[in-house]
C-alpha positions as CSV (number, residue, x, y, z in Angstrom):
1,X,0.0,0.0,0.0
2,X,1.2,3.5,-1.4
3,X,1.9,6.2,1.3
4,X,-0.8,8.4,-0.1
5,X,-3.5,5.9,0.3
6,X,-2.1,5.2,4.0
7,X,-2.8,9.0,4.4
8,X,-6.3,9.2,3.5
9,X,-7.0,6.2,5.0
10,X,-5.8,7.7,8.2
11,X,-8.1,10.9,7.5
12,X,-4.9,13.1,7.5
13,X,-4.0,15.9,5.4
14,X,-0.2,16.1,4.2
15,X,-0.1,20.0,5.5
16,X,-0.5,18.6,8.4
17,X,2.6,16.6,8.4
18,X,2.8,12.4,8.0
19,X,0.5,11.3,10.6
20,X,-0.4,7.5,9.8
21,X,0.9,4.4,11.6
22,X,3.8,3.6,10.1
23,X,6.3,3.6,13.0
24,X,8.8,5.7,13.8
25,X,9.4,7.4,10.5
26,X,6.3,8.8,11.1
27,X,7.2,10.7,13.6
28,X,10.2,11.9,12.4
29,X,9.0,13.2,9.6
30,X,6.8,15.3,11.0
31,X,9.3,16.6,13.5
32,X,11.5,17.2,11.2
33,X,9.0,19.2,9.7
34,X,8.2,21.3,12.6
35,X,11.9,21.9,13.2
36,X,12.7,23.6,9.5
37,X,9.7,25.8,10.0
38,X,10.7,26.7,13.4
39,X,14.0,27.2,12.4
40,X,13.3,29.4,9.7
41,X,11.3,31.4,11.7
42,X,13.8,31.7,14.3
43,X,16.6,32.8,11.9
44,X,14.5,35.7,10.2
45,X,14.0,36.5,13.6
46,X,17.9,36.4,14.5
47,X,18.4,38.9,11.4
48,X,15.5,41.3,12.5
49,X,17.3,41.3,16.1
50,X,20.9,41.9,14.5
51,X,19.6,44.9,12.1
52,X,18.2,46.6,15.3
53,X,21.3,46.6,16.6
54,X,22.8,47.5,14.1
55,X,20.7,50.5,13.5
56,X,20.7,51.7,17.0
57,X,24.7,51.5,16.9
58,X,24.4,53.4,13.6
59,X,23.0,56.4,15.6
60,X,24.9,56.0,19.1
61,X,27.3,58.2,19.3
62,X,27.7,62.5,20.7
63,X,25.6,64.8,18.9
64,X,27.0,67.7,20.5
65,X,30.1,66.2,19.1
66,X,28.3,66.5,16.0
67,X,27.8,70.1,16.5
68,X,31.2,71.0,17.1
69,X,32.1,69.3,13.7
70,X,29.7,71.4,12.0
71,X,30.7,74.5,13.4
72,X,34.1,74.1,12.6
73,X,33.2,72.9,8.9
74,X,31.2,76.4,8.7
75,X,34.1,78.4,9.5
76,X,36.7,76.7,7.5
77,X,34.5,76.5,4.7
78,X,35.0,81.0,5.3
79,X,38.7,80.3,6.0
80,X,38.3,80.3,9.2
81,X,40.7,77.9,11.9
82,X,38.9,75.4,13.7
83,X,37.9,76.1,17.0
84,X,39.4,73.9,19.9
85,X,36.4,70.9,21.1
86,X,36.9,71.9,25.1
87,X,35.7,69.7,27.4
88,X,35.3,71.9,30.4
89,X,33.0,74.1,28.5
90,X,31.3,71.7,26.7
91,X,30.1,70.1,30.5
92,X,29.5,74.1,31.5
93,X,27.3,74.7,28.3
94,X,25.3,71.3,29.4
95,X,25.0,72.5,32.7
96,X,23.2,76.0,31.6
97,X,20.5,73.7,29.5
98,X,20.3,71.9,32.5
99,X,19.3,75.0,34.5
100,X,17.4,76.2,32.0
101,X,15.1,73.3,31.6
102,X,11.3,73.8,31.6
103,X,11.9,77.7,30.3
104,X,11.5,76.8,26.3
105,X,9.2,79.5,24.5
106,X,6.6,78.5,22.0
107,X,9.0,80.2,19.0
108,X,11.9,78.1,20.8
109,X,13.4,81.0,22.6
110,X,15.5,80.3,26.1
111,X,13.7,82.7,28.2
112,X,16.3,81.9,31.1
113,X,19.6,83.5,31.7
114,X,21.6,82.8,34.5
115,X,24.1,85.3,36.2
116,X,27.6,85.5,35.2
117,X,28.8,84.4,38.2
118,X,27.0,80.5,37.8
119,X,29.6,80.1,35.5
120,X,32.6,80.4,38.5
121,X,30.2,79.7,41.5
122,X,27.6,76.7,40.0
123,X,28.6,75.3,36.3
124,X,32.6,75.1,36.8
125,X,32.5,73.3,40.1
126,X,29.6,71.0,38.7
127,X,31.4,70.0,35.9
128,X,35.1,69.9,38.1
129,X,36.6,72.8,35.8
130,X,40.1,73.5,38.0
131,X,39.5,76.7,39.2
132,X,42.6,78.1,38.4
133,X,42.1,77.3,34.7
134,X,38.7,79.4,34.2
135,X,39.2,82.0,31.3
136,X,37.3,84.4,29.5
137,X,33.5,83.5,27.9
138,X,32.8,85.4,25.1
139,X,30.5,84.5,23.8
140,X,27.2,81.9,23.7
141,X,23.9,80.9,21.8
142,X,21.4,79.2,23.2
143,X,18.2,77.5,21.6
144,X,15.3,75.2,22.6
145,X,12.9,73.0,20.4
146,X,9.6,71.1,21.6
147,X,11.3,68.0,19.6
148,X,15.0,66.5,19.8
149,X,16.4,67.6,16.2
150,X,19.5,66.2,14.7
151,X,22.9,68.1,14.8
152,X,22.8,69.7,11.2
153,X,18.7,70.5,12.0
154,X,19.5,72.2,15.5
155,X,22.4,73.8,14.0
156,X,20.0,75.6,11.5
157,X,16.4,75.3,12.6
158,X,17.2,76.2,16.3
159,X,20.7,77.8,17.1
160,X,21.9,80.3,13.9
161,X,18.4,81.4,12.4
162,X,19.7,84.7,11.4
163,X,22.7,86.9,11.3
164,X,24.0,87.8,14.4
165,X,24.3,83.9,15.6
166,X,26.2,83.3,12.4
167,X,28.5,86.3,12.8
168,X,29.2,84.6,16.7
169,X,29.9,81.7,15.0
170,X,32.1,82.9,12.5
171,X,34.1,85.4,15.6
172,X,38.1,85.5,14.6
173,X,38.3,86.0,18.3
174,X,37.3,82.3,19.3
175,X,39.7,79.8,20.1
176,X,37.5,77.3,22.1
177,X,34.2,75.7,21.8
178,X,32.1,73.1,24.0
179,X,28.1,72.5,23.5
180,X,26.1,71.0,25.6
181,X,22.4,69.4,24.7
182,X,19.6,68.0,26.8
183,X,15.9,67.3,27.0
184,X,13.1,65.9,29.3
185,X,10.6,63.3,28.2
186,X,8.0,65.2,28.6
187,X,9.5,68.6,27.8
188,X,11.7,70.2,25.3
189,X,15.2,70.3,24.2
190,X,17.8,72.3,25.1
191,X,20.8,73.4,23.1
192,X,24.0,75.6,24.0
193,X,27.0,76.7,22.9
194,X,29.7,78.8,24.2
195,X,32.8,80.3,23.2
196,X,36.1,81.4,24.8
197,X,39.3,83.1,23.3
198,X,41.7,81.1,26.0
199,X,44.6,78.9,25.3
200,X,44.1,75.1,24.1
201,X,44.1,72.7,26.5
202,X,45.0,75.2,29.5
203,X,41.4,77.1,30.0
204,X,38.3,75.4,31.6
205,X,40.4,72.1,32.1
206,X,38.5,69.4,33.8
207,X,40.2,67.6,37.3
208,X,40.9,63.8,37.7
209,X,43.0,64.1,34.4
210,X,40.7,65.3,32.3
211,X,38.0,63.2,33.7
212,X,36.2,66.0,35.8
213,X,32.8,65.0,37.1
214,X,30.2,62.5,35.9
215,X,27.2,63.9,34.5
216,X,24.0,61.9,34.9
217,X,22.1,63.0,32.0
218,X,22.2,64.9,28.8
219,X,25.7,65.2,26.0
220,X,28.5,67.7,25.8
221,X,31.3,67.7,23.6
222,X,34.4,66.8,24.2
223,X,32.8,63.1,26.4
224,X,33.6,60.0,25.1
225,X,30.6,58.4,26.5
226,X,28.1,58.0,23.9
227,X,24.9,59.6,24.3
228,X,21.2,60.4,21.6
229,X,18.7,62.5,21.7
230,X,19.9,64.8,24.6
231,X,20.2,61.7,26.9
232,X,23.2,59.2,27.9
233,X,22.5,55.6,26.1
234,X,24.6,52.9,28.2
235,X,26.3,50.8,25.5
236,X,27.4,47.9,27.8
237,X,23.5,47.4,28.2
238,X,22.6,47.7,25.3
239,X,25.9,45.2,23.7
240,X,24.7,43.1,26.7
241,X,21.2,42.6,26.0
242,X,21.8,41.8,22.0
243,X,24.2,38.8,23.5
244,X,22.1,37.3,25.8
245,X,18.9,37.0,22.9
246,X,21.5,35.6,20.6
247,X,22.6,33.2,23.0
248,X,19.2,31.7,23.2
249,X,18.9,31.6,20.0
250,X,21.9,29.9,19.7
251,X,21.0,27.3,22.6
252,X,17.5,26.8,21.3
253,X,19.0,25.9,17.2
254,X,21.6,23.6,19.4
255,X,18.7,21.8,21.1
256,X,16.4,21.3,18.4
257,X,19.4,19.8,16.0
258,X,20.4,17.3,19.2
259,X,16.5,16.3,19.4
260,X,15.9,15.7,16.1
261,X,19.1,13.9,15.1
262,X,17.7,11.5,18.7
């Protein structure tokens, strides 16, 4: 007797898998079955989980970082030298934002603006700025947005919208530069840059080598630690978490090979 009358004898349909009693075959069959579907699914899972990750590493990274770069690239493109990336005030210019928070017009205007002395008093020792190092401001631009926009966007949708914030930027007076960006979930974002004519790598220079003090939220240039959208992304967790899912994956294609081979 043929295997397809054994099937529709046994009322079975072959979609279903090789269901009629012919031993164990049977029943390998039809696992085997179940284990290439499964297995397919799992792997165009696996490559949906490994373009995520790489899309989210694609945009890790500083944007105030970004900022810098695009400052610079607008002054050299005017013959202009390229300002120093300065840690120190990069951390300050986060720490205005981060005072400023909440204050965010409806045309995206700061309406905060803290005395001179913060800078010495408040953002310096916040930041671990060496006291001794502090040199001259001069000059800043500040801008909010109800959204987080890119760096090229805030650049020129929320920081130089006319004139007199390009001519700041364009200053032959300017030697350093830091920005700091941050935002709230529920709230705007923040943006800030400031300007100083000191010395490279002598003015506003942060304590502990360099290291100065942690900040828990928000990006400023000159950091290492990679941050989006105005807020620090830990990268560990995130390299973590991708490992662990393909791990599973791994152990559940290892498990399902050993029990059908059994």
């Amino acid at each position: 007797m043929g295997l397809e009358n054994l099937v529709s004898l046994n009322g079975r349909d072959l979609g279903q898998g090789v269901r009629v009693k012919m031993g164990a075959m049977i029943v390998v069959v039809k696992k085997t079955k179940q284990y290439f579907c499964c297995c397919e699914w799992k792997w165009i899972a696996l490559c949906q989980l490994l373009l995520a990750n790489a899309v989210c590493a694609s945009h890790l990274g500083n944007p105030a970082n970004d900022l810098v770069d695009i400052i610079n690239k607008n002054r050299t493109a005017q013959k202009l030298p390229e300002l120093n990336d300065s840690p120190g005030l990069g951390c300050m210019a986060l720490q205005y934002v981060e005072l400023c928070k909440g204050n965010c017009t409806s045309n995206g205007f700061v309406n905060c603006k803290p005395p001179e002395d913060d800078f010495t008093e408040v953002f310096g020792p916040n930041c671990g700025v060496e006291l001794p190092t502090f040199g001259t401001i001069t000059g800043h631009i500040v801008g909010c947005q109800s959204k987080y926009l890119e760096a090229s966007l805030a650049f020129s949708h929320v920081l130089v919208k006319d004139s007199k914030a390009l001519s700041l930027i364009r200053n032959k007076s300017h030697t350093e530069v830091g920005v700091g960006l941050v935002g709230a979930r529920k709230g705007s974002f923040f943006w800030c840059i400031l300007f100083s004519d000191g010395q490279t790598n002598s003015t506003f220079v942060l304590e502990d080598n360099g290291e100065g003090i942690k900040q828990k939220s928000g990006c400023f240039s000159g950091s290492t630690f990679p941050c989006s959208s105005g807020q620090r992304i830990p990268v560990f967790l995130n390299n973590s978490m991708t490992l662990v899912l393909l791990n599973i994956f791994l152990l559940q294609h290892l498990y399902q090979t050993w029990f059908v081979m059994t």
